[in-house]
Structure formats: structure tokens, C-alpha cells
mmCIF file of the N, C-alpha and C atoms, coordinates in Angstrom:
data_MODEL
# 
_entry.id   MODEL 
# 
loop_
_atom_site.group_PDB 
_atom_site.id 
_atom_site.type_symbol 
_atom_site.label_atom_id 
_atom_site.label_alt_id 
_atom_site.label_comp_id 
_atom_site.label_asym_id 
_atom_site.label_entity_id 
_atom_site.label_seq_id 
_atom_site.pdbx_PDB_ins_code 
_atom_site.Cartn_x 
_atom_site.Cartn_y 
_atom_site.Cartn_z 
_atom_site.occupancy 
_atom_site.B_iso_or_equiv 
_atom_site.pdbx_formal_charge 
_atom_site.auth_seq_id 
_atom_site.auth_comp_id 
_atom_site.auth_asym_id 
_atom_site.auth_atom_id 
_atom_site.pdbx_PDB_model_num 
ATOM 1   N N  . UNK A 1 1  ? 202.258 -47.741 50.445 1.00 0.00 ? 1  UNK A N  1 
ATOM 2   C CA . UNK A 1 1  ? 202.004 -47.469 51.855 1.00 0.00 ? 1  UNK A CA 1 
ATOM 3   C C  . UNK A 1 1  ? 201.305 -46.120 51.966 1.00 0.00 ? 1  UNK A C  1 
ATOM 4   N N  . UNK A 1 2  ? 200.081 -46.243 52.725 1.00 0.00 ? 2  UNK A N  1 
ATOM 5   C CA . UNK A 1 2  ? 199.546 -44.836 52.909 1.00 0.00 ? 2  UNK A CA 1 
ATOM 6   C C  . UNK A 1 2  ? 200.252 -44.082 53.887 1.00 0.00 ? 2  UNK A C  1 
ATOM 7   N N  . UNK A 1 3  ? 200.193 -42.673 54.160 1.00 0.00 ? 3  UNK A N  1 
ATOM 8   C CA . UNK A 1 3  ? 200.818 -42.210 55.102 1.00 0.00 ? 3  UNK A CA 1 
ATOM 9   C C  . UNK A 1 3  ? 199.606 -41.814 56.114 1.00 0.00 ? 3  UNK A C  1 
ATOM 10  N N  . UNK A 1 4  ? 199.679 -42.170 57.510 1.00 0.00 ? 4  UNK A N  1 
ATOM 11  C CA . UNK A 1 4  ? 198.993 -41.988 58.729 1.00 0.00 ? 4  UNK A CA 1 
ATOM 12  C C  . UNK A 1 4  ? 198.832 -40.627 58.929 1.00 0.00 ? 4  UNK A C  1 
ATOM 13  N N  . UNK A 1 5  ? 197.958 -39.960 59.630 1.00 0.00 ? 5  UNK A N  1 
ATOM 14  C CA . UNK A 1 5  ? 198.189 -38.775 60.313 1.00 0.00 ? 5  UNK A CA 1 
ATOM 15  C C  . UNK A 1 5  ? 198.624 -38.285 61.557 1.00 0.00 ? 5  UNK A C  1 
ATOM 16  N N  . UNK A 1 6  ? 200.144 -39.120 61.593 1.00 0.00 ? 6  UNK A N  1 
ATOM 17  C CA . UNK A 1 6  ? 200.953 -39.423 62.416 1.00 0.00 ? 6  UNK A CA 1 
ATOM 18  C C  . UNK A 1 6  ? 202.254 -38.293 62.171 1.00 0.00 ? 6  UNK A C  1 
ATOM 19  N N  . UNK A 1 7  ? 202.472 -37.227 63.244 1.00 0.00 ? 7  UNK A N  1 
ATOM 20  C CA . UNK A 1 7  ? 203.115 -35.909 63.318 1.00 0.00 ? 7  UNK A CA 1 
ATOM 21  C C  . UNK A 1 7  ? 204.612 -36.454 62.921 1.00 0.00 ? 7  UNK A C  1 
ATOM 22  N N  . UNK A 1 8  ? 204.572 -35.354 62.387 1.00 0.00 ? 8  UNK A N  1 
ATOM 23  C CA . UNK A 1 8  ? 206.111 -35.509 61.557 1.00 0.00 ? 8  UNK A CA 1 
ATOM 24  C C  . UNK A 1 8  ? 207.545 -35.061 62.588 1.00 0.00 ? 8  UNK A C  1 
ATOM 25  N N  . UNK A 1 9  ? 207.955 -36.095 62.690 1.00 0.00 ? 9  UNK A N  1 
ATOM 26  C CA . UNK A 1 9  ? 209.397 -36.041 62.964 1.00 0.00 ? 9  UNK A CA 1 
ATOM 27  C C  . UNK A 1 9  ? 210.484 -34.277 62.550 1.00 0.00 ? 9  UNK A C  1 
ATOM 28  N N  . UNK A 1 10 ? 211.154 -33.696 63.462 1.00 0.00 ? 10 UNK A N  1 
ATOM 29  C CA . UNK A 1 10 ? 212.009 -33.256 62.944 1.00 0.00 ? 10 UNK A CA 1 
ATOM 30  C C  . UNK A 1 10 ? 213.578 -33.311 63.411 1.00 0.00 ? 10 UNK A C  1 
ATOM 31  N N  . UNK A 1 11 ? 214.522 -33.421 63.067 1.00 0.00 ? 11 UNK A N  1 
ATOM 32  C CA . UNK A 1 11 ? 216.027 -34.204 63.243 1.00 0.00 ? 11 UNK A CA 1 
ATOM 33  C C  . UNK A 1 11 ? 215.956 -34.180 64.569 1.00 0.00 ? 11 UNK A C  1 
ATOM 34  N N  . UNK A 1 12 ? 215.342 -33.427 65.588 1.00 0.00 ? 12 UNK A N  1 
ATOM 35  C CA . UNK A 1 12 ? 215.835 -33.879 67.096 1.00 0.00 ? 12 UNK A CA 1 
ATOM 36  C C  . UNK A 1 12 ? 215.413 -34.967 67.327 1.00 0.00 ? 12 UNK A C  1 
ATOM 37  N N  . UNK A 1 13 ? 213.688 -35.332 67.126 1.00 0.00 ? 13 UNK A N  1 
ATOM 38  C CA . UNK A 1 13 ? 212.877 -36.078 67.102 1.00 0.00 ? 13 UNK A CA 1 
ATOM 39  C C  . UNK A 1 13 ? 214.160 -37.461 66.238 1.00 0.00 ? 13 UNK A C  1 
ATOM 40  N N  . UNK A 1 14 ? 214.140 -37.360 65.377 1.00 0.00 ? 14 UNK A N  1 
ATOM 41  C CA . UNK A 1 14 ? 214.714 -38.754 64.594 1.00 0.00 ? 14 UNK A CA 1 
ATOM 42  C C  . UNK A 1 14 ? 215.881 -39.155 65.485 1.00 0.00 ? 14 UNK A C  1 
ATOM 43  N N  . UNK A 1 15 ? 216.898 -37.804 65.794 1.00 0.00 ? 15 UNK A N  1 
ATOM 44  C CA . UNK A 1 15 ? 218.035 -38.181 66.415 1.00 0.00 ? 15 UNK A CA 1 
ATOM 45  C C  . UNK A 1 15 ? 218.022 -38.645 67.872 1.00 0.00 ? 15 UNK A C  1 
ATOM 46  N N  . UNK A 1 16 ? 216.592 -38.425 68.450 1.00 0.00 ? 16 UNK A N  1 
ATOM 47  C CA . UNK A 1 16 ? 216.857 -39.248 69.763 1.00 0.00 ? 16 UNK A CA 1 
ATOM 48  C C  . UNK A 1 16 ? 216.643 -40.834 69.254 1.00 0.00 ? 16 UNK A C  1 
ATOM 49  N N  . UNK A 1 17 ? 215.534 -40.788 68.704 1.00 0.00 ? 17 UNK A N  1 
ATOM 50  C CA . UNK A 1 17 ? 214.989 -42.027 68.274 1.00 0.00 ? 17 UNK A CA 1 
ATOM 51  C C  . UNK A 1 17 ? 216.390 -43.129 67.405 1.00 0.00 ? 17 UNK A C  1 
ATOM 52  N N  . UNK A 1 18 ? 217.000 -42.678 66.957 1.00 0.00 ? 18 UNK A N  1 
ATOM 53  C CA . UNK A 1 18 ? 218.499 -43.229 66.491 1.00 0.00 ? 18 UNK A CA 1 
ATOM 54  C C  . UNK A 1 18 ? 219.504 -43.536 67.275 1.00 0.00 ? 18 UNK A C  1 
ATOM 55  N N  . UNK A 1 19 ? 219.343 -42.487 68.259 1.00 0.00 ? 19 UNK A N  1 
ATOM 56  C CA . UNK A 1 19 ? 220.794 -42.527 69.442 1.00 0.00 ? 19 UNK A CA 1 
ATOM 57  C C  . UNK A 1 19 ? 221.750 -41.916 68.396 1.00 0.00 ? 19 UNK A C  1 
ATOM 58  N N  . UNK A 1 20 ? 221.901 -41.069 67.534 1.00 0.00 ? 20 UNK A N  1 
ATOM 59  C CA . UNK A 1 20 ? 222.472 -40.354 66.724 1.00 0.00 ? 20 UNK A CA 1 
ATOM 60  C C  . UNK A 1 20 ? 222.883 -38.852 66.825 1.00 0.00 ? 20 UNK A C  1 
ATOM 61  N N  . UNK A 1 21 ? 223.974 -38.443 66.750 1.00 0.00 ? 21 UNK A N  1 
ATOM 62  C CA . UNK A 1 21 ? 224.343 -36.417 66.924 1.00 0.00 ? 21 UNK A CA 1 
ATOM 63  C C  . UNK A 1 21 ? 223.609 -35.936 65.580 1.00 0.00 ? 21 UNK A C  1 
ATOM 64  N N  . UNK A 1 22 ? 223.333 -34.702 65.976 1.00 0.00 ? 22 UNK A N  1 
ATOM 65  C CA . UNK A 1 22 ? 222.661 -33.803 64.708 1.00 0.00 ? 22 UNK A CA 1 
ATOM 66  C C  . UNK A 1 22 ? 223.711 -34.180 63.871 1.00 0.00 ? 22 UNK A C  1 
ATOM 67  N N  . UNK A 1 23 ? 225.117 -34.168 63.980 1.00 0.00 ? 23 UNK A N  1 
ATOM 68  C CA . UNK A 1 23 ? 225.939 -33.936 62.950 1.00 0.00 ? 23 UNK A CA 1 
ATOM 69  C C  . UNK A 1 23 ? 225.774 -35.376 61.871 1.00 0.00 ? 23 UNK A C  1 
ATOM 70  N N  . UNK A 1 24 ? 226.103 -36.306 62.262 1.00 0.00 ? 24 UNK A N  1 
ATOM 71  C CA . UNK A 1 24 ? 225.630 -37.337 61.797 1.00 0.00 ? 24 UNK A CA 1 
ATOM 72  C C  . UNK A 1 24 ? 224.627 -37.274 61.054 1.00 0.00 ? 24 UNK A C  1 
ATOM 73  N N  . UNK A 1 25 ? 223.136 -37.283 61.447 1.00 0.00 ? 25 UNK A N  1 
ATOM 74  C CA . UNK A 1 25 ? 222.158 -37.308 60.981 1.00 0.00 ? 25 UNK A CA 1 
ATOM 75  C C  . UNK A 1 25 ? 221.918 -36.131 59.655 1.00 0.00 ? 25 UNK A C  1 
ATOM 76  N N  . UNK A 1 26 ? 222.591 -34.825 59.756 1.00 0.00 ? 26 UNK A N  1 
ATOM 77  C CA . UNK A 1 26 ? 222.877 -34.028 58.511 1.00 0.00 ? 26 UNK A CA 1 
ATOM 78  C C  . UNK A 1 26 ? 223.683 -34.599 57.799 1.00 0.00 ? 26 UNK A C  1 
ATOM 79  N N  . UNK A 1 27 ? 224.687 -35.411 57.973 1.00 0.00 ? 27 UNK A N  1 
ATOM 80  C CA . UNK A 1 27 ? 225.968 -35.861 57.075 1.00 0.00 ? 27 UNK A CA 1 
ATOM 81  C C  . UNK A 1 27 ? 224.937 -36.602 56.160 1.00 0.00 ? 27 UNK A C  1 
ATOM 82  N N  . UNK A 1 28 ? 224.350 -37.932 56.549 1.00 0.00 ? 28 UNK A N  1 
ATOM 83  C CA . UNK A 1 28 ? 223.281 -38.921 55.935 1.00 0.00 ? 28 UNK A CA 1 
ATOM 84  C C  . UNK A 1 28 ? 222.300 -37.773 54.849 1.00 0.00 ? 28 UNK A C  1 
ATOM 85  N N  . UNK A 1 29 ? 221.600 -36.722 55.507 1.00 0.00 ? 29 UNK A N  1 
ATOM 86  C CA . UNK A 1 29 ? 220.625 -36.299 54.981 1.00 0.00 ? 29 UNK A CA 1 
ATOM 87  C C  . UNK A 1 29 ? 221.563 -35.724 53.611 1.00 0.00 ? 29 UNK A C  1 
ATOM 88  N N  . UNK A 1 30 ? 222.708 -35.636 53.233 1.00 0.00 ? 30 UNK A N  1 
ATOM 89  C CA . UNK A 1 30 ? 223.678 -35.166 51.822 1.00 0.00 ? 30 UNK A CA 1 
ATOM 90  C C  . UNK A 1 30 ? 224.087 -36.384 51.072 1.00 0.00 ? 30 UNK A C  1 
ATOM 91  N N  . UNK A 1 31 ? 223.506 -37.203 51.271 1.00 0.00 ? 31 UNK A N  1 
ATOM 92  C CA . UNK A 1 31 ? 223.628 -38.834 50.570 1.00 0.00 ? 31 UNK A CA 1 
ATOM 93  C C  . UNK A 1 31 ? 222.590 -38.755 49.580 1.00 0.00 ? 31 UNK A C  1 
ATOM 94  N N  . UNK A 1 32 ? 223.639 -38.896 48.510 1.00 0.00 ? 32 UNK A N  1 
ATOM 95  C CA . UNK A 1 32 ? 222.115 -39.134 47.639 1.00 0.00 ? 32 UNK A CA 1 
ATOM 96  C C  . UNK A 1 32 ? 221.326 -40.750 47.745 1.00 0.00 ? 32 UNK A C  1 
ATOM 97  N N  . UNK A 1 33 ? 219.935 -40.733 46.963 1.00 0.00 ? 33 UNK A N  1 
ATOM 98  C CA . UNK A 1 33 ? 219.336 -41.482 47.498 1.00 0.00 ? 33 UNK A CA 1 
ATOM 99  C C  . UNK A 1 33 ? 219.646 -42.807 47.141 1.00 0.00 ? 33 UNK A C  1 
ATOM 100 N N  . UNK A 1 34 ? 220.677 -42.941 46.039 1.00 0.00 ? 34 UNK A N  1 
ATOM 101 C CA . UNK A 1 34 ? 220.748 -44.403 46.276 1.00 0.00 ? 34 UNK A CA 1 
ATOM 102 C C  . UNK A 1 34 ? 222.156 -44.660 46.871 1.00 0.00 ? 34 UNK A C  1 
ATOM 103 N N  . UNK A 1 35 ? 222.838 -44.402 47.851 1.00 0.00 ? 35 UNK A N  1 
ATOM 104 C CA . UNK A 1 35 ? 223.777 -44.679 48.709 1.00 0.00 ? 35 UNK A CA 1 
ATOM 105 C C  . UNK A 1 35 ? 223.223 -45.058 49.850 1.00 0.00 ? 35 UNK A C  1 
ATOM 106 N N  . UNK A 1 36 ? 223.607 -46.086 50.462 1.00 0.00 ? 36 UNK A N  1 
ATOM 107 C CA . UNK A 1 36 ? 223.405 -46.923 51.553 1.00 0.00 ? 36 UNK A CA 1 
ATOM 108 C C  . UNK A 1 36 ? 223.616 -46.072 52.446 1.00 0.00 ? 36 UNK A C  1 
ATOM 109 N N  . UNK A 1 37 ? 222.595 -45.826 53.740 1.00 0.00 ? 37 UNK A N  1 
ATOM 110 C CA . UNK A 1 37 ? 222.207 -44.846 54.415 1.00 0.00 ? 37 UNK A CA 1 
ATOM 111 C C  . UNK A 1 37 ? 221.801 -43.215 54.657 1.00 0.00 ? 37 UNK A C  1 
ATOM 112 N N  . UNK A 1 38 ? 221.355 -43.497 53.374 1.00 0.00 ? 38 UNK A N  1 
ATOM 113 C CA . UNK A 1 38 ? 220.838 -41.887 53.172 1.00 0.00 ? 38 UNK A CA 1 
ATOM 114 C C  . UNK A 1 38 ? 219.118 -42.211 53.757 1.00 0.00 ? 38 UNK A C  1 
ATOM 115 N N  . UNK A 1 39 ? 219.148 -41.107 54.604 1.00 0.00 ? 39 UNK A N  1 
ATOM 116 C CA . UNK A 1 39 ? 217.326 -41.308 55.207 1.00 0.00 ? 39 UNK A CA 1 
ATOM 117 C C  . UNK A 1 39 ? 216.562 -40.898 54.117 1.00 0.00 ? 39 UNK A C  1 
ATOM 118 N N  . UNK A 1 40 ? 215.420 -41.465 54.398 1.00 0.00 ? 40 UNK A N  1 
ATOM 119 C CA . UNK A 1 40 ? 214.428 -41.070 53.701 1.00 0.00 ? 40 UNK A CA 1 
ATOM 120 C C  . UNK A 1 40 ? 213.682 -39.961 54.692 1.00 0.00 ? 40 UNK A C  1 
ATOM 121 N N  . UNK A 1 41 ? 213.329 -38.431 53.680 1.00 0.00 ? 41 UNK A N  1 
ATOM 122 C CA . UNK A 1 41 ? 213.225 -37.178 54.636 1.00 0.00 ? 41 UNK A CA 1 
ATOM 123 C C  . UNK A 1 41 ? 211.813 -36.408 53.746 1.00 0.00 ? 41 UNK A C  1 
ATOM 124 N N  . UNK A 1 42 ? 211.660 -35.764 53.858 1.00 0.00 ? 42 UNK A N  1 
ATOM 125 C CA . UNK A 1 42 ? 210.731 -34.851 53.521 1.00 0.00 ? 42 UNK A CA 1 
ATOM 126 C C  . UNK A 1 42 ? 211.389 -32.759 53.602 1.00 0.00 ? 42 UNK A C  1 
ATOM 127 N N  . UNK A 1 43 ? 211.011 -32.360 52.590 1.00 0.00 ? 43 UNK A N  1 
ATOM 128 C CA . UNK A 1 43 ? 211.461 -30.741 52.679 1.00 0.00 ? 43 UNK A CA 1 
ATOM 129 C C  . UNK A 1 43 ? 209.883 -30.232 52.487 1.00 0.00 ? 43 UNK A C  1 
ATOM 130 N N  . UNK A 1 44 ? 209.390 -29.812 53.241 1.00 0.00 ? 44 UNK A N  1 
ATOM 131 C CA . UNK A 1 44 ? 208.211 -28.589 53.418 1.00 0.00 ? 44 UNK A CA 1 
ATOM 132 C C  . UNK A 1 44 ? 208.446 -27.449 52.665 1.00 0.00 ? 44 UNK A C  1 
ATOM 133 N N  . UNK A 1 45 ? 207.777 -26.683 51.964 1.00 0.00 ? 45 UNK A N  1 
ATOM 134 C CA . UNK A 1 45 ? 207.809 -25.614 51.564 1.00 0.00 ? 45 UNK A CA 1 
ATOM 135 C C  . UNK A 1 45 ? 207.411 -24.603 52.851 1.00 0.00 ? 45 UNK A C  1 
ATOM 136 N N  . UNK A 1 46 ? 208.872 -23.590 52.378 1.00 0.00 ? 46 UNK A N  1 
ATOM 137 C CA . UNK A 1 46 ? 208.448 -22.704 53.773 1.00 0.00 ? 46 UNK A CA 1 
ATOM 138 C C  . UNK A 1 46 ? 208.846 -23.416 55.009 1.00 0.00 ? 46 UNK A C  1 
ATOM 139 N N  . UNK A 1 47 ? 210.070 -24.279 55.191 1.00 0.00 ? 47 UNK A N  1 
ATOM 140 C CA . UNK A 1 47 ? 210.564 -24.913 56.167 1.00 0.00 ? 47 UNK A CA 1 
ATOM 141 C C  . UNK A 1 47 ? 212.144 -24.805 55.280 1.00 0.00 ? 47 UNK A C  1 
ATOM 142 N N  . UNK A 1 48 ? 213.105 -25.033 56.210 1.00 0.00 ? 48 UNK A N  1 
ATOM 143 C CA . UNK A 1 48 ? 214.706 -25.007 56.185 1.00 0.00 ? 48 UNK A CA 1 
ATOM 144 C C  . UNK A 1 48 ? 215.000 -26.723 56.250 1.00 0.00 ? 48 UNK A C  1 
ATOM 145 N N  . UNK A 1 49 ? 214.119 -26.682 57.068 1.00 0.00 ? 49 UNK A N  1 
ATOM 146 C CA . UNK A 1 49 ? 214.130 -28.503 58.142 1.00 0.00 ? 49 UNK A CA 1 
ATOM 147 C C  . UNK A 1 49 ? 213.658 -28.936 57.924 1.00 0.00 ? 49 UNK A C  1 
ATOM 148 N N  . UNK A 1 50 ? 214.296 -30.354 57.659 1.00 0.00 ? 50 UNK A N  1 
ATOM 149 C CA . UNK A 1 50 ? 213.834 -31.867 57.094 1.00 0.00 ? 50 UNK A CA 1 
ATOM 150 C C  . UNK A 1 50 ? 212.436 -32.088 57.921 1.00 0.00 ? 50 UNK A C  1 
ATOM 151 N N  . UNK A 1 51 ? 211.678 -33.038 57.180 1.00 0.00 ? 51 UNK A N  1 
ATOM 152 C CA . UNK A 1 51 ? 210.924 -33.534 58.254 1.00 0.00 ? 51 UNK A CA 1 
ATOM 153 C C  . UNK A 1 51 ? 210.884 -34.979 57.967 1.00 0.00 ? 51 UNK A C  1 
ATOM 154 N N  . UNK A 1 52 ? 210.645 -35.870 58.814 1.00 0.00 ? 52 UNK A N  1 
ATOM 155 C CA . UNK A 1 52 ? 210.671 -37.593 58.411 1.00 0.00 ? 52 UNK A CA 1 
ATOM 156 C C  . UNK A 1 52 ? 209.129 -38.437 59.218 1.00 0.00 ? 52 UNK A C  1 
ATOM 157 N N  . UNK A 1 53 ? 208.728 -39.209 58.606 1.00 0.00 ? 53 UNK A N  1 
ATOM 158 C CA . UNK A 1 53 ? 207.804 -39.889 58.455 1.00 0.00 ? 53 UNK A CA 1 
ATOM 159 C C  . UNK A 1 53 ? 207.873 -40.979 59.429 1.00 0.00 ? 53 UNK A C  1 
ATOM 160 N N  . UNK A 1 54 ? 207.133 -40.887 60.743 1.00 0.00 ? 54 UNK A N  1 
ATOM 161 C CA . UNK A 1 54 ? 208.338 -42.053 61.634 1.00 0.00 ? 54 UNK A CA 1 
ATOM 162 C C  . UNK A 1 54 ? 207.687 -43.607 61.299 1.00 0.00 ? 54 UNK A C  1 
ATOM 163 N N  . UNK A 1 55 ? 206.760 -43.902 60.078 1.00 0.00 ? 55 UNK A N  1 
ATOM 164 C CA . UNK A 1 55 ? 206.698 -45.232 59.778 1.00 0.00 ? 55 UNK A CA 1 
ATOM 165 C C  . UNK A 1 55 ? 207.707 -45.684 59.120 1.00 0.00 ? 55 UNK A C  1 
ATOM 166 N N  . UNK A 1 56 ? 208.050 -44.929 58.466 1.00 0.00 ? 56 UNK A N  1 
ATOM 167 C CA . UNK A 1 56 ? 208.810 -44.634 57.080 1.00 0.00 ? 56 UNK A CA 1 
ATOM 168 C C  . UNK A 1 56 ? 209.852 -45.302 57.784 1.00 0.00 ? 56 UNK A C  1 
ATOM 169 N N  . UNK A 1 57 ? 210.218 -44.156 58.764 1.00 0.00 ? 57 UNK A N  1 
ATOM 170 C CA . UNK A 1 57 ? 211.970 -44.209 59.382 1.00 0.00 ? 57 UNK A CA 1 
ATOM 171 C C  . UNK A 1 57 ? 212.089 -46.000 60.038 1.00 0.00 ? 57 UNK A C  1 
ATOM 172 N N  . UNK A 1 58 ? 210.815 -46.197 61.088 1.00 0.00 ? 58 UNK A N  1 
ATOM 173 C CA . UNK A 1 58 ? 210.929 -47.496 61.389 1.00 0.00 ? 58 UNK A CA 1 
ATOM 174 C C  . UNK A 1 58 ? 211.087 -48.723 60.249 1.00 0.00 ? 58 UNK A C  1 
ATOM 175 N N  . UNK A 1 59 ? 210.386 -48.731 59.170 1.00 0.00 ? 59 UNK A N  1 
ATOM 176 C CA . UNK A 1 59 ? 210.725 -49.175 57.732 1.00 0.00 ? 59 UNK A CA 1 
ATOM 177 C C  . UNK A 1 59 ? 211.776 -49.397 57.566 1.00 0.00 ? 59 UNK A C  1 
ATOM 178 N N  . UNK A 1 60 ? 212.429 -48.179 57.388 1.00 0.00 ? 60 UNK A N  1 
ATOM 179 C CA . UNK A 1 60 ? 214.058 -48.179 56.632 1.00 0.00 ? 60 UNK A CA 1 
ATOM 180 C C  . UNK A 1 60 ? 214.874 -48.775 57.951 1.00 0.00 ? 60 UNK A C  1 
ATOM 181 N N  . UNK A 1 61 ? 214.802 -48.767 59.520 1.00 0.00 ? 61 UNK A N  1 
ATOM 182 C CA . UNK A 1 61 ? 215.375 -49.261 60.110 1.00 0.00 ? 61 UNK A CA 1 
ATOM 183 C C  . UNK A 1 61 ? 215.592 -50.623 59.934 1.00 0.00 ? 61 UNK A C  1 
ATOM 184 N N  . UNK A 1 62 ? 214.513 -51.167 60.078 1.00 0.00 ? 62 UNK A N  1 
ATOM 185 C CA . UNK A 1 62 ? 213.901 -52.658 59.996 1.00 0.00 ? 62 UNK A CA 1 
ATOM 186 C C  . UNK A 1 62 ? 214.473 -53.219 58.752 1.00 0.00 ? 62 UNK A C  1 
ATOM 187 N N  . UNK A 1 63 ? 214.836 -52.815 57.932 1.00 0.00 ? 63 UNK A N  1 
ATOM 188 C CA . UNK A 1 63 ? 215.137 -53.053 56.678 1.00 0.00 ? 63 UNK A CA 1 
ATOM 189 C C  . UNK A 1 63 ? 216.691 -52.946 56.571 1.00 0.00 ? 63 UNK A C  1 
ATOM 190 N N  . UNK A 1 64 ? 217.518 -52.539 57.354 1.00 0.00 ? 64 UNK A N  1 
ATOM 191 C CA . UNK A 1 64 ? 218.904 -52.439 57.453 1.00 0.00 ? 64 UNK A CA 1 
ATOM 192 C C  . UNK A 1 64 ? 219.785 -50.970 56.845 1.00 0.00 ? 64 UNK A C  1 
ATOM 193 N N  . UNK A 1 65 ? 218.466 -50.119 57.091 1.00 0.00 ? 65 UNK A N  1 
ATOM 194 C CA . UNK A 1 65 ? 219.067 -48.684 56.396 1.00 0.00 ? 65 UNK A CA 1 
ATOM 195 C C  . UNK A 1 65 ? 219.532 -49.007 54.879 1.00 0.00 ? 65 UNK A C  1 
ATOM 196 N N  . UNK A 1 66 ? 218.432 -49.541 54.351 1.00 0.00 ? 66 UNK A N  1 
ATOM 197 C CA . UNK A 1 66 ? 219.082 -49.466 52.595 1.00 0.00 ? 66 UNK A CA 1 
ATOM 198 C C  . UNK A 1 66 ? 219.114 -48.013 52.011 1.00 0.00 ? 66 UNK A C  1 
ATOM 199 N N  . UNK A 1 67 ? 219.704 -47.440 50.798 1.00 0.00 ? 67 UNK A N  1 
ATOM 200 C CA . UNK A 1 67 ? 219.276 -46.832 50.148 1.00 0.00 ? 67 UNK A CA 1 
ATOM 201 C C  . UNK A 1 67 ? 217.636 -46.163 50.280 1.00 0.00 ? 67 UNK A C  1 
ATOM 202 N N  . UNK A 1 68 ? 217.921 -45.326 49.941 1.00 0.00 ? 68 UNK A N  1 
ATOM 203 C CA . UNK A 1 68 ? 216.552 -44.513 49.845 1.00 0.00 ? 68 UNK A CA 1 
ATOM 204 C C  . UNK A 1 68 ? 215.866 -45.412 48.723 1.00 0.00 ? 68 UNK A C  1 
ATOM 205 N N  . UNK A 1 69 ? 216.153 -44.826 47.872 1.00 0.00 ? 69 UNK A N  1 
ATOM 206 C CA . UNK A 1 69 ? 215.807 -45.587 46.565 1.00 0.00 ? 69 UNK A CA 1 
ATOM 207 C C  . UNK A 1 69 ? 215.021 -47.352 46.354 1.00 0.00 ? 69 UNK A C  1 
ATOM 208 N N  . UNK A 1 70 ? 216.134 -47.743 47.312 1.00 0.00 ? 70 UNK A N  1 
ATOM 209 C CA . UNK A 1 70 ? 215.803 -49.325 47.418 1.00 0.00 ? 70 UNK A CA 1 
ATOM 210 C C  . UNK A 1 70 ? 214.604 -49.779 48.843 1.00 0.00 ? 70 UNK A C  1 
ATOM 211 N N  . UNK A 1 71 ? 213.892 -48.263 49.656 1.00 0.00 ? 71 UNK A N  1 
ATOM 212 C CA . UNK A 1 71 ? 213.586 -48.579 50.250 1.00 0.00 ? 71 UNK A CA 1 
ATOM 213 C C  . UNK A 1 71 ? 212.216 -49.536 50.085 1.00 0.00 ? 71 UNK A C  1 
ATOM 214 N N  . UNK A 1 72 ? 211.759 -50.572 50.797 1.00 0.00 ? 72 UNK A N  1 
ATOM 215 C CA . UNK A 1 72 ? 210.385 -51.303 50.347 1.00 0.00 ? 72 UNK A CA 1 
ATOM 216 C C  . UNK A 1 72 ? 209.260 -50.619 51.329 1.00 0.00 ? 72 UNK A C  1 
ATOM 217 N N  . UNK A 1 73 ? 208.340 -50.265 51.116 1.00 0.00 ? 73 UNK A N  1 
ATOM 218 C CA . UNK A 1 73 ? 207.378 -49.724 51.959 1.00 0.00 ? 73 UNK A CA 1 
ATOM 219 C C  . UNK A 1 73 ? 205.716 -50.671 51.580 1.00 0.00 ? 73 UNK A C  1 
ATOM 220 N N  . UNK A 1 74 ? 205.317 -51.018 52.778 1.00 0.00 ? 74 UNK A N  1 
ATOM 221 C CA . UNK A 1 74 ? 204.300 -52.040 52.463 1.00 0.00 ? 74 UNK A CA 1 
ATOM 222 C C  . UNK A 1 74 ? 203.157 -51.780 52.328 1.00 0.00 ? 74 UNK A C  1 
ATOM 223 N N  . UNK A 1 75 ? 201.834 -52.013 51.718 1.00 0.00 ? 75 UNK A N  1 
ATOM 224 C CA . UNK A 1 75 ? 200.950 -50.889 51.534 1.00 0.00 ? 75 UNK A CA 1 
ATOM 225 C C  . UNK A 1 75 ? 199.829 -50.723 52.796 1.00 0.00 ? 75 UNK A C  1 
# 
């Protein structure tokens, strides 16, 4: 899957889009990646804060929140 030049998500952004509390959404982001519901995220250099890919995120939704690891991304 290529990635768009489509602005990057950061946890407020994901967490409205989820209906999810920050707290939540940090708990997930300490999952490693092959545990069932760990997001798939991005770390910037020179950033603290995740950033997420919102094809990506719709992906992994659509897909039943697998694993990171197990996620399928289409090209």
C-alpha cells in the first residue's frame, strides 16, 4: 500500500475518530505488535507523539483490529 499525502493523525484526531479516551488509546499504543489490538502508529523523530496513518487506521478497523503484525494492507 502506498501512503497518500493524506495529514497525519495525532491521538486526539484517532481518538475522536474511535469514540475512544486518550487513556485507552495510550494503553493499546504499549501492546506489542503482535497482540490483538495494538494500533498501528508512527514515532517522528523530534516528536514525543504518535502519529497514525488514517488509511492505515481505517484498514485495521475494517479488518477487526488484528494485530499489528497481522495487519493486511492492500496495494
Amino acid at each position: 500500500m502506498s501512503i497518500s499525502k493524506e495529514p497525519l493523525w495525532t491521538v486526539d484526531d484517532l481518538r475522536g475518530y474511535l469514540r475512544r479516551s486518550r487513556r485507552w488509546v495510550y494503553t493499546r499504543l504499549g501492546y506489542a505488535s503482535d497482540r490483538p489490538g495494538s494500533i498501528p502508529h508512527l514515532r517522528l523523530a523530534g516528536s514525543r507523539s504518535p502519529r497514525f496513518v488514517p488509511s492505515i487506521i481505517a484498514a485495521w478497523v475494517e479488518q477487526g483490529c488484528p494485530p499489528v503484525n497481522e495487519l493486511v494492507l492492500e496495494e
